[in-house]
SEPA-618948 format. One record per residue (C-alpha): x, y, z; residue in three letters; residue number from 1. Coordinates in nm, 2 decimals, decimal comma. Example, Ala and Ser with C-alpha at 12.3 -4.5 7.8 and 13.67 -1.06 7.14 Angstrom:
% residues 2
        X        Y        Z   rest    nr
     1,23    -0,45     0,78    ALA     1
     1,37    -0,11     0,71    SER     2
***
This chain:
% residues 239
        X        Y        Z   rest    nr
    -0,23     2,52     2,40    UNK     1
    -0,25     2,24     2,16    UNK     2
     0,14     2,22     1,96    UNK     3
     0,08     2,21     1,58    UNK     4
     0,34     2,01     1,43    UNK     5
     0,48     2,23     1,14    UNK     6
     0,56     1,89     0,95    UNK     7
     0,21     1,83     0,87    UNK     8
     0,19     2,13     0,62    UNK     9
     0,50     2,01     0,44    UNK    10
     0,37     1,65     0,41    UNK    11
     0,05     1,86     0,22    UNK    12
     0,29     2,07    -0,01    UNK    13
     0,50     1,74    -0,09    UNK    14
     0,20     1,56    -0,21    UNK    15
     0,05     1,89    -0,40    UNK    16
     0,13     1,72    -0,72    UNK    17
    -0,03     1,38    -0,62    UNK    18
    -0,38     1,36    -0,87    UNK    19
    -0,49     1,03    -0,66    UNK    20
    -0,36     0,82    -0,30    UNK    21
    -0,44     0,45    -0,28    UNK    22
    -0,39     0,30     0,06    UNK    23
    -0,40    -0,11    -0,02    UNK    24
    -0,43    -0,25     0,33    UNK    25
    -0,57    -0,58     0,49    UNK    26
    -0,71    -0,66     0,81    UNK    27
    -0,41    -0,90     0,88    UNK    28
    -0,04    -1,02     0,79    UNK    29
     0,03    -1,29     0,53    UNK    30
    -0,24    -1,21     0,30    UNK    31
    -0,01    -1,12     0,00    UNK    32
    -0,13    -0,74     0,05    UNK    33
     0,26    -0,59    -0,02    UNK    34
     0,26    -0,79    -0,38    UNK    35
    -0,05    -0,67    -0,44    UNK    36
     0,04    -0,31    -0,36    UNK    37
     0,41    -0,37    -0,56    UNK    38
     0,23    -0,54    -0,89    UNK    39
    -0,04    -0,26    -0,90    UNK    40
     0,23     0,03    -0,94    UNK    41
     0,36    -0,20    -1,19    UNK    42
     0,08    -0,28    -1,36    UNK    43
     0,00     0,16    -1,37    UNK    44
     0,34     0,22    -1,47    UNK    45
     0,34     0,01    -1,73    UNK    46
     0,08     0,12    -1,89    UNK    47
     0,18     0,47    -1,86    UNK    48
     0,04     0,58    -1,57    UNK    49
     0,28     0,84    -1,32    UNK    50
     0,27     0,60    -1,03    UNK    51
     0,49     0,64    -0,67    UNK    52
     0,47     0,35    -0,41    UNK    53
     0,53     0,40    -0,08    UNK    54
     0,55     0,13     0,17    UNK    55
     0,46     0,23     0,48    UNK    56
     0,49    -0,11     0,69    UNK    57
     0,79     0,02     0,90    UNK    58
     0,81    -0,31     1,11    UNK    59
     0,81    -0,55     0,74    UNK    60
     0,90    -0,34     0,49    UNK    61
     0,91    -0,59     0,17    UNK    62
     0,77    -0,42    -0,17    UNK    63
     1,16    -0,40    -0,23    UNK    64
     1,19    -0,75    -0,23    UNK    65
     0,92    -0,82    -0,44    UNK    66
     1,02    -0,54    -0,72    UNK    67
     1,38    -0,63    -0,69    UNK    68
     1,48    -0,28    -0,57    UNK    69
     1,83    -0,15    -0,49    UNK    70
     1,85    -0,06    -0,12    UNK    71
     2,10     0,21    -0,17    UNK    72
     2,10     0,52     0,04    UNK    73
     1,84     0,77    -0,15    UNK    74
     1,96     1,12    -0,34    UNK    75
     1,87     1,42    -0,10    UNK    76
     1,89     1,78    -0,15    UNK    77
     1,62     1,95    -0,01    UNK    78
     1,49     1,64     0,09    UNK    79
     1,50     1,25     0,00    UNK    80
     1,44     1,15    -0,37    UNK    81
     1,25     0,85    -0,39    UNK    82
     1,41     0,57    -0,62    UNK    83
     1,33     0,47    -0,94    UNK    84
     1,23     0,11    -1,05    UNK    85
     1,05     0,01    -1,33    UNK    86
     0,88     0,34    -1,40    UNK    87
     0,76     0,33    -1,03    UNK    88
     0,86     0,65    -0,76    UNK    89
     0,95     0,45    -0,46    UNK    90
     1,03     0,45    -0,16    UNK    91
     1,07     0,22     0,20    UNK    92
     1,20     0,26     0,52    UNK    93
     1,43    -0,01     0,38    UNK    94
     1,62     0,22     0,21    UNK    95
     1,77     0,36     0,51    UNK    96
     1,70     0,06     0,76    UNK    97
     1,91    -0,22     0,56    UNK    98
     1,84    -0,56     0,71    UNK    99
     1,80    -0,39     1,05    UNK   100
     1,47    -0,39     1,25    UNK   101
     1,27    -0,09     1,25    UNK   102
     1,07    -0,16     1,61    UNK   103
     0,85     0,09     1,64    UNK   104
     0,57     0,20     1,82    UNK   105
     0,35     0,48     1,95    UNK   106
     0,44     0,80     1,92    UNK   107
     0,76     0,68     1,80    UNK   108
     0,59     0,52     1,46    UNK   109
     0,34     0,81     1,42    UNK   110
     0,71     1,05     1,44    UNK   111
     0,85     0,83     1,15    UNK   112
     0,57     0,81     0,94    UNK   113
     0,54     1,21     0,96    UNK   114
     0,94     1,26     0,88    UNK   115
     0,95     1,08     0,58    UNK   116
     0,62     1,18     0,43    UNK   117
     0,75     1,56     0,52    UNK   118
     1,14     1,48     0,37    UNK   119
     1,04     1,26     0,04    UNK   120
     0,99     1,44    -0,26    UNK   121
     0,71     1,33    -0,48    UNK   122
     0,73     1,43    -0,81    UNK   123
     0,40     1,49    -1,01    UNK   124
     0,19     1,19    -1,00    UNK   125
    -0,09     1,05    -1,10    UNK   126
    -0,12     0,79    -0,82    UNK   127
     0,03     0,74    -0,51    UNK   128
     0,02     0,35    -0,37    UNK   129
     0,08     0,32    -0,01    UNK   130
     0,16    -0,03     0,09    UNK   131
    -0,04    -0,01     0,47    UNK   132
     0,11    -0,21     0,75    UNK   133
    -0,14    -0,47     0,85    UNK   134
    -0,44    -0,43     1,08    UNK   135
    -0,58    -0,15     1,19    UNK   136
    -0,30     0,02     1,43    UNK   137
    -0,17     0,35     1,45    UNK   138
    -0,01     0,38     1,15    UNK   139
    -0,34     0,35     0,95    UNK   140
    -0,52     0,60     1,17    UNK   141
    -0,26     0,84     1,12    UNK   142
    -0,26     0,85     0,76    UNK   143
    -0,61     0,87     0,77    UNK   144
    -0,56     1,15     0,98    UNK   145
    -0,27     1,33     0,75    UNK   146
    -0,43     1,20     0,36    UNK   147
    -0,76     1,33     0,35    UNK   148
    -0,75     1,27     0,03    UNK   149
    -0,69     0,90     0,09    UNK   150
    -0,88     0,60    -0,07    UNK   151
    -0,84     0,26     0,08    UNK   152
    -0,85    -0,07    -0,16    UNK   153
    -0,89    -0,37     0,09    UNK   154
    -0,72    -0,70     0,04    UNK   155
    -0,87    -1,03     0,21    UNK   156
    -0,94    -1,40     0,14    UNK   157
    -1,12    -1,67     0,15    UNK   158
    -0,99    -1,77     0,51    UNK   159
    -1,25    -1,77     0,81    UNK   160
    -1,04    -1,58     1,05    UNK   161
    -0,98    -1,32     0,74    UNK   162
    -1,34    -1,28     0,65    UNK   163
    -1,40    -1,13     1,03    UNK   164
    -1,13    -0,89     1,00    UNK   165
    -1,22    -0,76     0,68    UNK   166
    -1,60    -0,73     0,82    UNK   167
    -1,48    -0,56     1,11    UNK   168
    -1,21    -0,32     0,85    UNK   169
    -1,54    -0,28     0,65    UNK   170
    -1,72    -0,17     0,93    UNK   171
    -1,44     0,07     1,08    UNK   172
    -1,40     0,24     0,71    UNK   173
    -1,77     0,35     0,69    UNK   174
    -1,74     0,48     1,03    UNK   175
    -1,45     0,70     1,00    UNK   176
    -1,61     0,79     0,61    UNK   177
    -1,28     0,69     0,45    UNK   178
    -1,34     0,68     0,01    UNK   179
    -1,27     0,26    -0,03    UNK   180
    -1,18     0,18    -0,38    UNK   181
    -1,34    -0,18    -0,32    UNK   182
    -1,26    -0,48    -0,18    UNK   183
    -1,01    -0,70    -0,39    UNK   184
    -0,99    -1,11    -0,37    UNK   185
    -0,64    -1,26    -0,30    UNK   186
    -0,50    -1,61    -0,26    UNK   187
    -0,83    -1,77    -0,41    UNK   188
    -0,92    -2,08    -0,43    UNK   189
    -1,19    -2,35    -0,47    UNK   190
    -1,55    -2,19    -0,54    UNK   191
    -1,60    -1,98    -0,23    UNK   192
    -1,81    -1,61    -0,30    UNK   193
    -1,76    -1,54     0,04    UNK   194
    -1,53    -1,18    -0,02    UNK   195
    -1,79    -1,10    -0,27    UNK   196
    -2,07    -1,13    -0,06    UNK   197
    -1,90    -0,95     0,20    UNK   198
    -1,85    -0,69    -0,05    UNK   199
    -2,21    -0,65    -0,12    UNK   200
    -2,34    -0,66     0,19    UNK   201
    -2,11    -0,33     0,28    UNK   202
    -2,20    -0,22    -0,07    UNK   203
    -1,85    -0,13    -0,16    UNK   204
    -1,71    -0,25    -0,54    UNK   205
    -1,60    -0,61    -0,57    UNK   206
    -1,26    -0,58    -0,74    UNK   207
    -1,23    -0,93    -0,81    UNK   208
    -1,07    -1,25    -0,74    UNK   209
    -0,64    -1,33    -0,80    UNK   210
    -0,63    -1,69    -0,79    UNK   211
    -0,36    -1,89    -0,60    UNK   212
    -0,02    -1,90    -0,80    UNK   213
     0,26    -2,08    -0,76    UNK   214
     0,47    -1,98    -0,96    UNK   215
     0,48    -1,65    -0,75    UNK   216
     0,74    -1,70    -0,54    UNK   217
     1,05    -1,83    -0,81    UNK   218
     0,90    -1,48    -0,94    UNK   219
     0,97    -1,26    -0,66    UNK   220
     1,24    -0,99    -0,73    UNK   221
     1,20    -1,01    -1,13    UNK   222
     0,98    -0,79    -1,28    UNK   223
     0,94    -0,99    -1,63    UNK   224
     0,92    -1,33    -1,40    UNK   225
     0,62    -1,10    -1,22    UNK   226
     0,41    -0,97    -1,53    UNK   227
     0,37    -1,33    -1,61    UNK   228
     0,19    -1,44    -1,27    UNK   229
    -0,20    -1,46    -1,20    UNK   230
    -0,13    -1,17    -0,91    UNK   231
    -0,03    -0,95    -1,21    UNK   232
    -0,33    -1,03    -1,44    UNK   233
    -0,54    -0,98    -1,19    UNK   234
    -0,46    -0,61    -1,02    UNK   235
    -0,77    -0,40    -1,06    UNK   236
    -0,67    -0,11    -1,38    UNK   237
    -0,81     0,15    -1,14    UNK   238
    -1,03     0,29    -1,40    UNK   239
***
């Protein structure tokens, strides 16, 4: 007899007051994918929108970093209360980690991923961002698996090696019949159409192109310093 893990009905009654889920993920590391995931629950929030972010890269957790977030120990009563910054529900393995690594793997990150979407209360929002771990491992199967509500908005760039890793994400999305909120240009420079015609030939929605800005990084932990950047401006509205 196949053992139903009871957890998987609480993570569905914790997320009953979740309108929308927005999984921005990216076929590999180092293509800005966690600033974009931080600056477009910032961008939501700001304009009013009831917006959680949840990073979910156990290994890298960093959308604290970028928002500036306190790494205190969350509230819990009847579960964990995600934290509040800058209008945004949030909340990271960091908060408990600390600098420590979080090495996990198998069973053992598919176990974490299902405790803290079962513990963390949501409160009622109109989107949930989930900042994906890079690639297409476990942890993005699972969630699959768990948020059948989830829609995935793709990250990539102009990069060679990138472009094949986004095909291949492309081509692994359609398969499984995952809802893809478009693919979204990061990092761009020069006068390559290359993640737009990539986009097109998959028919999903070209989100657009966030050119390369330098002024990102001084930016990093500030959230006025980070409404000025080019990564900001450019976020899709999601409407």
């Amino acid at each position: 007899m196949t053992r139903i893990d009871p957890r998987t009905a609480v993570v569905s009654d914790r997320l009953a007051g979740v309108q929308r889920i927005i999984g921005v993920t990216g076929s590999k590391g180092g293509i800005g994918k966690s600033v974009v995931a931080s600056l477009l629950a910032l961008s939501l929030a700001d304009r009013g929108v009831r917006v959680g972010l949840f990073d979910l890269d156990f290994t890298s957790p960093s959308d604290h970093v970028v928002l500036g977030a306190d790494r205190r120990f969350p509230d819990e009563e009847f579960g964990i209360d995600p934290h509040r910054v800058e209008g945004i529900d949030m909340m990271s393995v960091a908060f408990f980690a600390g600098d420590a690594p979080v090495p996990l793997r198998g069973d053992a990150a598919t176990n974490a991923l299902l405790e803290l979407l079962a513990i963390t209360r949501w409160s009622d929002l109109d989107v949930l961002v989930l900042d994906m771990p890079p690639g297409l491992g476990d942890t993005n199967l699972d969630v699959i698996r768990l948020l059948p509500r989830l829609e995935f908005l793709l990250v990539g760039n102009g990069s060679r090696v990138v472009i094949e890793s986004v095909r291949r994400a492309l081509t692994l999305f359609a398969e499984l019949e995952v809802p893809m909120v478009g693919l979204l240009e990061n990092m761009h420079r020069g006068t390559s159409t290359a993640i737009a015609d990539l986009a097109a030939a998959h028919r999903v929605c070209f989100l657009g192109s966030i050119p390369y800005d330098e002024t990102l990084e001084e930016a990093l932990g500030d959230a006025a310093s980070l409404r000025q950047t080019a990564v900001y401006a450019g976020v899709p509205t999601l409407d």
